[in-house]
C-alpha positions as CSV (number, residue, x, y, z in Angstrom):
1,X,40.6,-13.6,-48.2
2,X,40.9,-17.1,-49.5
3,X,43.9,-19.7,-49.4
4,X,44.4,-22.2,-52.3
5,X,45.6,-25.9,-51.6
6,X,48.6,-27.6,-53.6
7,X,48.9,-31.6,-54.2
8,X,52.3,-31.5,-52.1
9,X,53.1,-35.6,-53.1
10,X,54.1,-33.7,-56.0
11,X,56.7,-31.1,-55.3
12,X,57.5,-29.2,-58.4
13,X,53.2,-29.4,-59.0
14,X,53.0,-28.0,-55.9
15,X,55.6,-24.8,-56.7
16,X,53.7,-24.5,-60.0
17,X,49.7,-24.6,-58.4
18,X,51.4,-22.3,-55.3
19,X,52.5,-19.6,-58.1
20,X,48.7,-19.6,-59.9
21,X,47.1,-19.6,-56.9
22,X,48.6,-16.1,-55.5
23,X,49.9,-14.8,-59.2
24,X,46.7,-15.8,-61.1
25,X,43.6,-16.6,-58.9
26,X,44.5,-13.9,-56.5
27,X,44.2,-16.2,-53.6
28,X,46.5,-14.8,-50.7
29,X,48.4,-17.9,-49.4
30,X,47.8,-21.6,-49.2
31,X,47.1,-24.3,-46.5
32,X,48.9,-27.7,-46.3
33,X,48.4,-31.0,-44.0
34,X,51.3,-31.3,-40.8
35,X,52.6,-34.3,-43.1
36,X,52.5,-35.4,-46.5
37,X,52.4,-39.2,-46.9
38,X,55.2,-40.8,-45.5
39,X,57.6,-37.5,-45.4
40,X,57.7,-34.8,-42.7
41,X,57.6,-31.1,-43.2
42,X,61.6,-31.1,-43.2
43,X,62.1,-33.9,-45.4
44,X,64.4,-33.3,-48.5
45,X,61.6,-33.7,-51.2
46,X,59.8,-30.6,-50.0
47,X,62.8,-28.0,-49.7
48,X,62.4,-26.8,-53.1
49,X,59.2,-26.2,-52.2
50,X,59.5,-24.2,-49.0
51,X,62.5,-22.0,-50.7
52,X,59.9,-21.0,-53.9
53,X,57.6,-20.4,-50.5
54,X,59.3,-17.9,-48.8
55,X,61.1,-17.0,-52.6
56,X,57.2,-16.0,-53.4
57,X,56.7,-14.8,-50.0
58,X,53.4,-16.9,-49.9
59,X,51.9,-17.4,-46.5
60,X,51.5,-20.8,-45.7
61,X,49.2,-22.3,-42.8
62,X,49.5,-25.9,-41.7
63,X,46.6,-27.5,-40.5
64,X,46.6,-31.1,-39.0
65,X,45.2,-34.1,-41.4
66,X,45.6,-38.1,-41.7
67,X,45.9,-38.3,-38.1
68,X,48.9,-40.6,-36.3
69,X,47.8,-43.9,-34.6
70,X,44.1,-43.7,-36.1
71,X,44.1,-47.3,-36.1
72,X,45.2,-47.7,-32.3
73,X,42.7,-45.1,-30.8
74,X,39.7,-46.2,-32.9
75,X,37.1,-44.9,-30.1
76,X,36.1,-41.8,-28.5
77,X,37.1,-40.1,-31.5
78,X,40.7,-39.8,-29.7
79,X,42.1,-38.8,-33.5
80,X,40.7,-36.2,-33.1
81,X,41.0,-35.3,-29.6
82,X,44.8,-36.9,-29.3
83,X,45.9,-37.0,-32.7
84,X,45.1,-34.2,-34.3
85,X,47.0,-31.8,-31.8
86,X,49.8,-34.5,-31.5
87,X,50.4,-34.1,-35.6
88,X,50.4,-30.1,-35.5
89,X,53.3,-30.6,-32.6
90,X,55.0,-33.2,-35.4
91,X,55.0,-30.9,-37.8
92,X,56.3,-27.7,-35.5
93,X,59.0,-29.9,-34.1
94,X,60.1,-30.8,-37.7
95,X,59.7,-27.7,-39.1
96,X,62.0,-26.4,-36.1
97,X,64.3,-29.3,-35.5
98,X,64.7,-30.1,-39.3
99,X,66.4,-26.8,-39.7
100,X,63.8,-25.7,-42.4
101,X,63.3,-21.9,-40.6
102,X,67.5,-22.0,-40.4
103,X,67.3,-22.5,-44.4
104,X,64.3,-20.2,-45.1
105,X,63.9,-17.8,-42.5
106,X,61.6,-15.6,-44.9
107,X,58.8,-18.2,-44.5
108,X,55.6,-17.1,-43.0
109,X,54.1,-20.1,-41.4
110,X,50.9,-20.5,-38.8
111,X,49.9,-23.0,-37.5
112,X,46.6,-24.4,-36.7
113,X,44.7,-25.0,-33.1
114,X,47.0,-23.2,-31.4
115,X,49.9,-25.1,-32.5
116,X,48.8,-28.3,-30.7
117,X,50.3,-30.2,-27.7
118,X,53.5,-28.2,-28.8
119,X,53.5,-25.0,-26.5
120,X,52.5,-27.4,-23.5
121,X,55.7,-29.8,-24.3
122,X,58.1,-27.0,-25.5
123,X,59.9,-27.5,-22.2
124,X,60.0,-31.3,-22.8
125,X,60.8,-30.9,-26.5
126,X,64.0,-27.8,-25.2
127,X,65.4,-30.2,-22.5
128,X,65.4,-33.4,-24.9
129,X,67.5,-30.7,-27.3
130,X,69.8,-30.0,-24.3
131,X,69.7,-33.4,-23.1
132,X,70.3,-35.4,-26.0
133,X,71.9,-33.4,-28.9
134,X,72.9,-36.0,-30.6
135,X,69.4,-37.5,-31.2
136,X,67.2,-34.1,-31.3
137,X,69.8,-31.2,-32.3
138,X,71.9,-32.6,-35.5
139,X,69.9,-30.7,-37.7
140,X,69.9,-27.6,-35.9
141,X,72.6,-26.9,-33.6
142,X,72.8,-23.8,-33.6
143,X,69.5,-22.7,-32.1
144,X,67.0,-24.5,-29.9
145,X,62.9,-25.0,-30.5
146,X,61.8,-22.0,-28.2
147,X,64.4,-19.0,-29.9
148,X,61.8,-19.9,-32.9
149,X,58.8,-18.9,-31.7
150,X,59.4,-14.9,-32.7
151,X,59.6,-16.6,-36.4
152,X,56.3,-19.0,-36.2
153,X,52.4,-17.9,-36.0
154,X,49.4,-19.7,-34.3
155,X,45.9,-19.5,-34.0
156,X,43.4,-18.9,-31.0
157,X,41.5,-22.2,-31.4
158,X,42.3,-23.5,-28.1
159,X,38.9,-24.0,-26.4
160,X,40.5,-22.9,-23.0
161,X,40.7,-19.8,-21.7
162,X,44.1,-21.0,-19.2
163,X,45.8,-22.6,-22.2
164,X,45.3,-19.6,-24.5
165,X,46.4,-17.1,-21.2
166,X,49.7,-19.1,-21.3
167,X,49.8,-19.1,-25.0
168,X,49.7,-15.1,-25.0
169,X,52.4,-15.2,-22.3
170,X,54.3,-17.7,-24.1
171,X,54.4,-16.3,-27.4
172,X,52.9,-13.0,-27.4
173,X,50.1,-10.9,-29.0
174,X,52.0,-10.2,-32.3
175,X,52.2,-14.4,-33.1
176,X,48.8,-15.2,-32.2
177,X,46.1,-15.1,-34.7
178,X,42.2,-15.3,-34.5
179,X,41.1,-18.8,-35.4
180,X,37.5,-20.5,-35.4
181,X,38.4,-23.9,-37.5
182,X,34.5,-22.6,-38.8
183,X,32.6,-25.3,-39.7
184,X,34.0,-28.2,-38.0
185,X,32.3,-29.2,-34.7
186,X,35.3,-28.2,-32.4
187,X,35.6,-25.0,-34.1
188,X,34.8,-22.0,-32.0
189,X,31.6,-22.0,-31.9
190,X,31.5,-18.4,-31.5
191,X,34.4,-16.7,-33.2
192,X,36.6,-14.8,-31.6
193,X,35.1,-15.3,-27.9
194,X,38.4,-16.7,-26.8
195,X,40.4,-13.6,-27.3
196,X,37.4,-11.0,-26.4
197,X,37.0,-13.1,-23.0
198,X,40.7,-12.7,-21.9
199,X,41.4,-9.8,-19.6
200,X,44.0,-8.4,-21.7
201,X,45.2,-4.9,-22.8
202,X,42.8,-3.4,-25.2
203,X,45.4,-3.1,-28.3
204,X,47.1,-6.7,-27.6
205,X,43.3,-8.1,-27.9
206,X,42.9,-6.0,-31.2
207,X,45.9,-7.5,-32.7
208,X,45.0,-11.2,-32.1
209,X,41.5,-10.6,-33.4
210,X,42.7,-8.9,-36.8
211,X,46.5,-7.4,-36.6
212,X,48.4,-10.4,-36.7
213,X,46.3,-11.9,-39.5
214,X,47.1,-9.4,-41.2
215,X,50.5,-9.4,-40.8
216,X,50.7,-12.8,-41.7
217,X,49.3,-12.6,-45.0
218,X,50.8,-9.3,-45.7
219,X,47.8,-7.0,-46.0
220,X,46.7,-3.6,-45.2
221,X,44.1,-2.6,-42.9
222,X,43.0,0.2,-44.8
223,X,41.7,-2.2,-48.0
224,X,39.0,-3.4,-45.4
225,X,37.7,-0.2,-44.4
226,X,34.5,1.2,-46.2
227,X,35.5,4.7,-47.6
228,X,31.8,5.3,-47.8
């Protein structure tokens, strides 16, 4: 099932490509970067975009791109390494913070690489919303980061089997989706190995290899079976 990709510097482009790609092409949702330029996910250029979203009820994933502090982490390929799962926890945090599931609740977003460094720092990210209200919480008071996490999805693609463990107990079965990054060298390098290698209840471990996915994109099992 393929996902299209929209040219998001240009919000009303974007709308229009989003609309051929799942009422024309017959792709089945699209993927966008944790940032776009110089705006965040929750800035007020891309609203109208995420209300024709969850109006379409296109799944959207967000993958890390354009990696922060590229410039001051040159070596090691930290971007990578530091970066990239610092920018999917950037674009959960504004996604959260930024009210954007309080305005669209119908969305139906997941996130890449297991959603970053942002399950490891929720509790950082919920005390600085306790903490410091008026800094972290004055675009969305009424709810904190973690009562979110029944309304996000996130991959496997952890490359640990402790970190996903805590990401099952964290978030559950039903939010966690089977991810590779296939082709890319931290991809899993054998999909799915993750999820079979946790010792797990047999139906939780079916739902994060396919179930969930599913969900997500709002298919039926049964179109994948082989009446033959």
């Amino acid at each position: 099932m393929g996902l299209g990709t929209v040219p998001l510097q240009d919000p009303a482009l974007a709308i229009q490509e989003m609309r051929r790609c799942l009422c024309e092409i017959g792709l089945h949702g699209i993927q966008i970067g944790s940032h776009v330029n110089d705006w965040n996910l929750n800035d007020a250029p891309l609203q109208d975009f995420f209300a024709a979203a969850e109006d379409l009820q296109c799944p959207i994933m967000i993958h890390p791109w354009d990696m922060m502090g590229k410039t001051a982490m040159e070596k090691y390929w930290l971007p990578w390494l530091v970066g990239m799962p610092a920018e999917q926890s950037r674009a959960i945090c504004s996604i959260l913070l930024g009210g954007v599931l309080r305005r669209f609740p119908g969305l139906r977003l997941l996130f890449a690489h297991g959603g970053g460094s942002f399950p490891l720092t929720l509790g950082r990210i919920e005390h600085g919303y306790k903490m410091r209200p008026d800094l972290v919480a004055m675009d969305s008071p009424e709810r904190g980061p973690r009562e979110y996490l029944d309304q996000i999805y996130v991959d496997s693609c952890v490359h640990d089997a402790q970190a996903l463990a805590y990401l099952v107990e964290l978030m559950g079965p039903d939010r966690i989706a089977l991810g590779s990054d296939y082709p890319f060298p931290l991809g899993e390098q054998v999909p799915g190995a993750g999820i079979r290698n946790l010792e797990i209840d047999p139906k939780a471990q079916a739902r994060m290899l396919a179930g969930t996915t599913l969900e997500w994109l709002g298919l039926d099992a049964d179109r994948f079976i082989d009446a033959t």
